[in-house]
Every structure is written in C-alpha cells, then in structure tokens.
N, C-alpha and C positions, 0 to 999 in steps of 0.2 A: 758662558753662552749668553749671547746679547740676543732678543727676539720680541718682536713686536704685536706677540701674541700670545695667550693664556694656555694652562692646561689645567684640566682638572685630574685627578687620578681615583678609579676605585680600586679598591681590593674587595674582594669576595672573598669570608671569613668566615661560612658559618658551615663548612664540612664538618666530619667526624672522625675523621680519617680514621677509618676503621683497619684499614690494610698497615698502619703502623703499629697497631696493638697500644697495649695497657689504658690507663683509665682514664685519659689526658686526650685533648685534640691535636694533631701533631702542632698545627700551629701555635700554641703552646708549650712546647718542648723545648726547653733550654739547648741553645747553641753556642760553647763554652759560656755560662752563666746567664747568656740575654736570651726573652722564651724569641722564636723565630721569626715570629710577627711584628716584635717590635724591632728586631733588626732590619725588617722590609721595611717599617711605616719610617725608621729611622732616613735610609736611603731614601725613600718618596718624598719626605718632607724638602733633601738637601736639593732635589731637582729644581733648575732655574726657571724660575716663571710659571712656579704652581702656584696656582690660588688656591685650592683647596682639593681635600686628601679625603673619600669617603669610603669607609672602613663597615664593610656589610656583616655583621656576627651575627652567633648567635645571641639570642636574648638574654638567656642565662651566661652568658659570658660576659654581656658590656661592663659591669661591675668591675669584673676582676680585670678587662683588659684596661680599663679605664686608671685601675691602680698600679697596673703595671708601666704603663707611657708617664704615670705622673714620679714612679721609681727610678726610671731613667732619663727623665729630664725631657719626654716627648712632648710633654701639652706642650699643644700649639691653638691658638684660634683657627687654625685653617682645618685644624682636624675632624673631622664629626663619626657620630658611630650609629651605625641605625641597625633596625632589624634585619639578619638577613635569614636565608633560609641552607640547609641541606643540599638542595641542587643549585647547582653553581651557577646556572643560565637567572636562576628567579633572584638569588644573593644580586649579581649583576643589573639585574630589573631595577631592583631596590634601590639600590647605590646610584643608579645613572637618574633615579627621581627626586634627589635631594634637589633642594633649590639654591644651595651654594652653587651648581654645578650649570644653573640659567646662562650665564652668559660667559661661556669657558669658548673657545677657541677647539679646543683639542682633547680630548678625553683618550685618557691614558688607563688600561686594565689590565692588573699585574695580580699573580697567584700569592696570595698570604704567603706561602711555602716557598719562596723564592727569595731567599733571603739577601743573597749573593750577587744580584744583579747592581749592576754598577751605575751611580747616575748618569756618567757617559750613556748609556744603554740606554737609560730612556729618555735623556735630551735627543737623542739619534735617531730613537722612534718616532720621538715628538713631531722634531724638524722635517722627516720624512711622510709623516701624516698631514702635514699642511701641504705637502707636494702632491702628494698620490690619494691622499682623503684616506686610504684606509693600506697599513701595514702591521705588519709582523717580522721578531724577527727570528732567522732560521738560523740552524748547522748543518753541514753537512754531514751525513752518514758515513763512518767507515767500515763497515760491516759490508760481507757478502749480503745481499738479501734474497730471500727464497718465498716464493709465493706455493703455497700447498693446497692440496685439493683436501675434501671432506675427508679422505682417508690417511691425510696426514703424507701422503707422498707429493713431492717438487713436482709443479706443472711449470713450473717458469723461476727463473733468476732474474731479477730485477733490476733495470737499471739503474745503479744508485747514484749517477751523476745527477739526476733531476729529482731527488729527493733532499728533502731539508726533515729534521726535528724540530716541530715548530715552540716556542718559547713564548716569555709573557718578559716584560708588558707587550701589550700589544695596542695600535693606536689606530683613531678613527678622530675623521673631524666630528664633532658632537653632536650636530643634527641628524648626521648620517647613523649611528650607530645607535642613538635613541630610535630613531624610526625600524631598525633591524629590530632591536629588542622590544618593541612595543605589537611589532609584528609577531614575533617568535612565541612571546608572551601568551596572546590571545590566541593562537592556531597552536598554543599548548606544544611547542615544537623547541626542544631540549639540544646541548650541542655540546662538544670538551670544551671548545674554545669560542671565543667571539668570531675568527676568521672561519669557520663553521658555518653559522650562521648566517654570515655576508656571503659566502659562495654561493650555498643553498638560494638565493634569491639575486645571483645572477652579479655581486659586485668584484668587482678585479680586486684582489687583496695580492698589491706588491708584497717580498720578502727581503730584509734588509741584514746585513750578516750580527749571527749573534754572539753569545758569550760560552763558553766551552764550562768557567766558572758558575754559570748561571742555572744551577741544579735544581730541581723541585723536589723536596724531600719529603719523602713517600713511606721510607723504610728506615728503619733504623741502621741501615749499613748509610742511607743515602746521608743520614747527621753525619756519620763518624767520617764521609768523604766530606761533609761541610767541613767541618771544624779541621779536618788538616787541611783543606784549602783556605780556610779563612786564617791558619798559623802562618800556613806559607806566605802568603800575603803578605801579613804582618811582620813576617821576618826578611821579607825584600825592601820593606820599608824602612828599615834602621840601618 
C-alpha cells in the first residue's frame, strides 16, 4: 500500500471480559500460545503508514502487557500504552488523547479481541476513511431474522438484505472522530461501537465489506473457532 497519508490506530484494552469466565481478561488469553492482544497489536503494527499504535489498558495490566510485546518481539517506538478504563467509549477517549496521535491523517479503532483481522482490512478501512471520513466494516447476515414483541412472539421478519454485522477496526478521519468523542465524552453518552456514536449525532458512517475471519472472541467456544481458523490459515500457506 503506497499512501500519502498517516494513520494512527487505538485499541481499547481495558475490559474484563467477564462473559469469558476465569480469572484472566479475555484479551489476555493465549491463542495457540500468543495472549490475543498481542496477536492484534502484532497485525496493527504490520499496517502500511501507521505511525503510531495506542493501546488503552487497564493500569494493572500495563506491566505485564508491556512484557508480554517485549516476549514477542513487539516493542516498537510507535507503540504506547496509557490508562484506559472498563467502558470502552472512555478506553477510546483515552487513547484518541495521546499526543502521538496530533497529527495522524486517519485514526483507525480495532477491539483488542480481534485478533484475526487482516492488514488488508485495515489498510481498506483506512483508504476508505480518507474517502468517506468515517467507515466501518460490515458482513452480511445469513440468518432468518425475527423481530419479537415483549412476549417473546414474531411481530416481523426482517429484512436481512440491508443488514450488516458491524466489525472493527473501524475508521474516521481524526478530527472528525476526536470531536464525536470529546462530545460523547462530556454529555456522558456511552455506545458498542464508535459508528454508534457518529450516527447518534447525525454523520453518514459508510460500510465497506468485511472479514468472515474477523471474530471477536467473547467466549471460550469463540478461541477454540480462533485457533482452527488461524491453523487453517496457516496450513494454506505451505
């Protein structure tokens, strides 16, 4: 990828993941041997024309994730790790305040938990955020979808041709997305994702197609589907 413009990327890192269970954050959870965070920060690093990678944890974790990038060969100067928090809108606040991140072009924000997204994916983001100012990218649903009332019975089946599963990274040109979050921030107003919060106040958030690979692991079934896609992977490449 040849581009005549910067990205910066955060990750928001300082959930709990409680809905994975035991005593570990899931971002932390070894996926065949690497914990999953550093297989994300690995991929963010190899993206063309980052300048800088910031990695929102929690406090009690910088330590140990700090020895863990220095176990895998991550440090990098471009990486930095700041305090983040539990809710993921405030981790993101955090992260988009670093001042590596001043004069970036394009700000790219991708789930710790996503280990599997492809650099392809977020140079495609990238280059489509310089177009559109603010994307995401999607899948399509193959599921019947069924919309139910309070009592649990079908009011409607949904049309699932204009539904997407919306994914991360997700990209915004950087003035733009600072100002959402600095908004969101102070009106105390919380969201899953950053394309959330840019609707909520009125901006077209294009969707560009995404990775079917690109799982957020949540669950401990969601590893054990990592790790045979990341075998598989690895076994179409010999």
């Amino acid at each position: 990828m040849s581009a005549s413009y910067s990205i910066g990327i955060v990750i928001p890192a300082g959930g709990r993941g409680r809905r994975f269970g035991g005593d570990r954050p899931k971002q932390f959870v070894e996926l065949d041997g690497v914990a999953v965070i550093v297989r994300t920060l690995q991929t963010a690093l190899c993206v063309a024309c980052v300048k800088t990678v910031v990695v929102a944890a929690h406090p009690d974790e910088h330590a140990e994730l700090a020895s863990l990038l220095q176990q895998h060969g991550c440090a990098d100067d471009r990486l930095f790790i700041v305090d983040g928090s539990t809710e993921r809108h405030l981790s993101v606040g955090k992260g988009l305040s670093h001042p590596s991140l001043d004069d970036v072009d394009v700000i790219l924000i991708h789930d710790a938990v996503r280990p599997l997204a492809s650099v392809n994916l977020f140079e495609r983001v990238a280059e489509s955020a310089m177009k559109f100012d603010a994307v995401i990218p999607g899948i399509p649903v193959a599921d019947t979808l069924k919309r139910i009332d309070g009592q649990g019975i079908i009011s409607e089946t949904v049309d699932r041709s204009t539904i997407r599963r919306a994914q991360t990274p997700q990209g915004f040109r950087a003035a733009l997305i600072r100002d959402v979050y600095a908004a969101a921030i102070e009106q105390q107003v919380g969201g899953t994702d950053c394309s959330t919060l840019c609707e909520r106040v009125g901006i077209r958030v294009h969707v560009i197609e995404g990775e079917e690979q690109n799982i957020k692991v949540t669950t401990p079934p969601d590893l054990a589907l990592a790790s045979a896609l990341l075998r598989s992977a690895a076994s179409s490449d010999t």
